[in-house]
C-alpha positions as CSV (number, residue, x, y, z in Angstrom):
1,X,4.9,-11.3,-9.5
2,X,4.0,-8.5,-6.6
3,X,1.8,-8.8,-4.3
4,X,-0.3,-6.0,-5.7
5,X,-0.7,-8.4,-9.2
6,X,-1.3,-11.3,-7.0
7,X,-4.5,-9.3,-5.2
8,X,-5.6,-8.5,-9.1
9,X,-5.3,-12.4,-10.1
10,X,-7.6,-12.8,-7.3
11,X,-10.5,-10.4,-8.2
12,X,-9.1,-9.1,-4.5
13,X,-9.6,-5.3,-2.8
14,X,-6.6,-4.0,-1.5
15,X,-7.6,-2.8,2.5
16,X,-3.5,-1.7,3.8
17,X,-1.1,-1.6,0.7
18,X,1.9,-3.2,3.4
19,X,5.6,-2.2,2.6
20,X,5.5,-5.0,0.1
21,X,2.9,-4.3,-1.9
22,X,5.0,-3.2,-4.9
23,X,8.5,-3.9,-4.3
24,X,9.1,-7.6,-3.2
25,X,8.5,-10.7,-5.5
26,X,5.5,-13.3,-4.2
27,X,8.2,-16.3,-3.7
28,X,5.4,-18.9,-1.8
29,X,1.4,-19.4,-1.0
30,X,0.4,-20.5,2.2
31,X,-3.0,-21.0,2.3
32,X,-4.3,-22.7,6.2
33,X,-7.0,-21.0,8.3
34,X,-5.1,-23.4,11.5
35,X,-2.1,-20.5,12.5
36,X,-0.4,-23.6,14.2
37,X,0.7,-25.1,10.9
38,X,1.6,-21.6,9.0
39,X,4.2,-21.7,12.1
40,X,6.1,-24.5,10.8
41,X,6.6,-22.6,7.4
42,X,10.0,-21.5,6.5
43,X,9.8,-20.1,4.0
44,X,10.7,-16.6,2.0
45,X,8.2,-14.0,1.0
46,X,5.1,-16.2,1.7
47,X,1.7,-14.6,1.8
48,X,-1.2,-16.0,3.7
49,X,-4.1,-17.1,2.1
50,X,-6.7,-17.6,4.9
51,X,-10.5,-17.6,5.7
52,X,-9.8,-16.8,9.4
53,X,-10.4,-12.9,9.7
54,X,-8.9,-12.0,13.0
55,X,-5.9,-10.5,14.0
56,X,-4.2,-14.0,14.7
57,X,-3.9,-14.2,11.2
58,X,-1.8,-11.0,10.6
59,X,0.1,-11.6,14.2
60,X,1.0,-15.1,12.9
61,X,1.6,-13.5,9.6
62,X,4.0,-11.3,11.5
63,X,5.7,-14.1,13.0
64,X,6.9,-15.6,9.7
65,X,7.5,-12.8,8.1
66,X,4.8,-13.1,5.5
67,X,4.6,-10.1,3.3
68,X,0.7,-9.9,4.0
69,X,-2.6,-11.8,4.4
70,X,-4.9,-12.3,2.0
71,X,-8.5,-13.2,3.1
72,X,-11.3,-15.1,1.1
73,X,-14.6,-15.8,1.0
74,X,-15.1,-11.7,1.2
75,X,-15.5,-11.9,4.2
76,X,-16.0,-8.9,6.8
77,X,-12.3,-8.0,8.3
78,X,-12.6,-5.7,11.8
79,X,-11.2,-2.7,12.0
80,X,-8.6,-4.2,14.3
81,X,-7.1,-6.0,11.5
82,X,-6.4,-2.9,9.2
83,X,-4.5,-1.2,12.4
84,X,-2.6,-4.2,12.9
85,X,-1.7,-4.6,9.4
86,X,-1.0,-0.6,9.0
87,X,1.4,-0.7,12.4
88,X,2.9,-3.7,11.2
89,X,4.1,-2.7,7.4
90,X,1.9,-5.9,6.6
91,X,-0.6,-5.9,3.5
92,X,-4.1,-6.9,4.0
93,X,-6.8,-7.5,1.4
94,X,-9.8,-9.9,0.9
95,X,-11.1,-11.7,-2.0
96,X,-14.3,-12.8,-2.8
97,X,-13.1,-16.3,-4.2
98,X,-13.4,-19.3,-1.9
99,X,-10.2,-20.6,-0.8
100,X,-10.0,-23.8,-3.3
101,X,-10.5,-21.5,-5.9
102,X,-8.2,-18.7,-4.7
103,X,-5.6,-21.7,-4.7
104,X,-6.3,-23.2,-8.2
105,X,-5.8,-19.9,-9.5
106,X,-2.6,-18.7,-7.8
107,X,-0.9,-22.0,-8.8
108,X,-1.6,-20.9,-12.5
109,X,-0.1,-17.7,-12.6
110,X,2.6,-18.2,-10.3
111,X,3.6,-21.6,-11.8
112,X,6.5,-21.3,-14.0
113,X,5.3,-19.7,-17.3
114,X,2.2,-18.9,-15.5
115,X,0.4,-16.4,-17.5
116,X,-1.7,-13.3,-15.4
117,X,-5.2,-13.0,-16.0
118,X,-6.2,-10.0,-18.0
């Protein structure tokens, strides 16, 4: 599953389709709003799930090589964060699910056999 189908599962607006969006394969969810433990991830092709909209997120994003942030609670991103995310090939998008929920359903459809939500 993309990136662009894990936005959709999520009810989620694209704001800066990243070099991603489309091409690489969603391998692992990180969802934390503390940017000190998405540090000690290492993993591949992670996005960020996150309720903290500033540009830490995408910086730390950045730092592990996430394919891009996704925020929740549809919350109000500045415009700061769609540079960032343009000048750094990094997708951003929000979602108006909370973050438990945003979780719950992410584990569903990326879960092996995991079916996507019409």
């Amino acid at each position: 599953m993309n990136l662009a189908s894990v936005i959709h599962a999520l009810d989620g607006e694209t704001l800066v389709p990243g070099e991603a969006y489309e091409e690489e394969p969603v391998g692992h969810v990180v969802a934390s709003d503390l940017m000190s433990d998405v540090l000690t991830v290492n993993e591949d092709r992670v996005v960020l799930l996150t309720a903290l909209a500033s540009d830490q997120a995408l910086r730390t994003a950045q730092m592990i090589g996430a394919l891009g942030v996704i925020v929740v609670n549809n919350k109000h991103l500045p415009s700061s964060m769609r540079r960032i995310a343009a000048e750094t090939g990094l997708t951003l998008a929000r979602t108006p699910l909370p973050q438990f929920e945003a979780c719950c359903r992410l584990g569903a459809v990326l879960s092996p056999g995991g079916r996507e939500p019409r």
